[in-house]
C-alpha positions, -999 to 999 in steps of 0.1 A, spaced: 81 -34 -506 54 -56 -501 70 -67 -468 67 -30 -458 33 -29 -464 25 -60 -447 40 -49 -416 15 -15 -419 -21 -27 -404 -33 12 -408 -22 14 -443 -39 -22 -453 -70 -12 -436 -69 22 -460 -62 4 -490 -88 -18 -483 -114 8 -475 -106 22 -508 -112 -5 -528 -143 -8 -514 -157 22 -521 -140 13 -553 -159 -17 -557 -193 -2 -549 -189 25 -573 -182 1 -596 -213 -18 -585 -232 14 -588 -224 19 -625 -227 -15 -631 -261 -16 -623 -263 -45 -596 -273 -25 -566 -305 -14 -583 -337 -38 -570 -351 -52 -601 -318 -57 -617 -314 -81 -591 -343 -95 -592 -345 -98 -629 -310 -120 -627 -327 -145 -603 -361 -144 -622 -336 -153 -652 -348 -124 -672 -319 -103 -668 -281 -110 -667 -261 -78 -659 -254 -97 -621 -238 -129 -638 -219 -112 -665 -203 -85 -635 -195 -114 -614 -182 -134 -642 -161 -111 -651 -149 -98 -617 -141 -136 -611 -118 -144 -640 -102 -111 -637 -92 -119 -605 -80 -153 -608 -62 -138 -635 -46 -112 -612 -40 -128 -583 -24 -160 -594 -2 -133 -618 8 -118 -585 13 -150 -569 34 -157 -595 55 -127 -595 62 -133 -559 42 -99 -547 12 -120 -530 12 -151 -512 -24 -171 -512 -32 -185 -475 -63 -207 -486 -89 -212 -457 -99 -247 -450 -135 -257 -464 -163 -287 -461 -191 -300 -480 -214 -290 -450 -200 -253 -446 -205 -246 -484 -241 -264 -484 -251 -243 -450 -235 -212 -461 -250 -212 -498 -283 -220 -485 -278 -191 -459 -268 -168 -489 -293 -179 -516 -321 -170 -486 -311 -137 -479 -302 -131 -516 -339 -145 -528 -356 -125 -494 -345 -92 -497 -325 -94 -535 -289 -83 -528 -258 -96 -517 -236 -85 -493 -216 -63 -518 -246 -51 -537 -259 -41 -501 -233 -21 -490 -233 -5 -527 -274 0 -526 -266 18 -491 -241 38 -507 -269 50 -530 -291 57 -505 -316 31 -509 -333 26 -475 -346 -15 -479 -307 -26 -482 -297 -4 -447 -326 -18 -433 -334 -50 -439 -298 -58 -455 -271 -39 -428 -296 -51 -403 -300 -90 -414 -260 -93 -422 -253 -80 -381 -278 -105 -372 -270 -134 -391 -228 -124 -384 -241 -125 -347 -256 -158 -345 -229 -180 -366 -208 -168 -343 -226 -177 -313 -235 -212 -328 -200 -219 -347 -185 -238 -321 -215 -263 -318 -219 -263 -360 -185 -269 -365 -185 -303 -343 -216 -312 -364 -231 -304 -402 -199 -277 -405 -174 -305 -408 -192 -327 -428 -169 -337 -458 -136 -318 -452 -113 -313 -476 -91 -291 -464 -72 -260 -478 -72 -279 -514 -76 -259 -542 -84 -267 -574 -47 -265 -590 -34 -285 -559 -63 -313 -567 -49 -318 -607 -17 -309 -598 -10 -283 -617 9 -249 -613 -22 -221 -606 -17 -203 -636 -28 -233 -660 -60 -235 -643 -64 -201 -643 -60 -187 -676 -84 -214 -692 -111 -211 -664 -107 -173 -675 -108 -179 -712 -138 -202 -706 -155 -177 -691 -149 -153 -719 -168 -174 -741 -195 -178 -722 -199 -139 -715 -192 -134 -751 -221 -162 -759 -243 -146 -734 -239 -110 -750 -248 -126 -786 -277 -144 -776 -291 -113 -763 -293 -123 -723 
């Protein structure tokens, strides 16, 4: 079945489009593509963006390493560096601190109408795409490829099947949501 699927671009591309509007619904309701709730999360004053990620993060290490396992997905990890994950968080954290959203909260926030995040957000996300692209082959023979490690994953590193990394890392991160909801964050 899955092959099937596979072998259907137009139908992945649907599926895909789906889930996003999926996702920025669920964004919506969430609360994360409204301004101060971002802002609130980097000012530390208000967690609703690190509990939604949280919990979008250990459900889907959950799922996909449950689908991995059942033999309906197969994971093609992307190889990554010390300098690419420096340079790209940096990049992120500027645009995130700058205009307060992410990429998905932008496209969610523009799905709401909200004017700033098609401006500045659409706008600055076309840019940057445009210039890492026209400066990747030179960054990737300098501070790109500094410290490479590969396509290793975490699991591969301890040497463990997926699964029992995931389903602690999720439980972990239970705890700490549940610890964050008592304290009152």
């Amino acid at each position: 079945m899955l092959s099937k699927l596979h072998a259907k671009k137009s139908v992945q591309l649907g599926l895909g489009l789906l889930a996003g509007f999926i996702f920025g619904f669920l964004l919506h309701k969430g609360g994360v593509t409204r301004y101060d709730v971002i802002v609130g999360q980097l000012l530390l004053r208000d967690f609703t963006v690190l509990k939604i990620m949280l919990a979008a993060a250990a459900t889907g290490m959950l799922g996909v390493h449950a689908l991995r396992a059942l033999g309906w997905a197969r994971l093609h990890p992307k190889p990554g560096s010390l300098g690419s994950s420096v340079v790209g968080g940096l990049i992120f954290g500027l645009g995130f601190a700058v205009l307060g959203y992410c990429p998905g909260t932008i496209a969610g926030a523009v799905g709401s109408g909200w004017m700033d995040a098609l401006a500045g957000g659409v706008v600055g996300i076309l840019i940057g795409a445009g210039l890492f692209a026209a400066l990747y082959p030179r960054l990737m023979k300098g501070i790109l490829a500094w410290g490479d490690f590969g396509d290793m994953t975490l699991p591969r590193a301890l040497g463990l099947n997926p699964l029992l990394v995931a389903v602690p890392a999720a439980a972990l991160i239970a705890l700490f949501l549940i610890w964050i909801e008592k304290a009152g964050w």
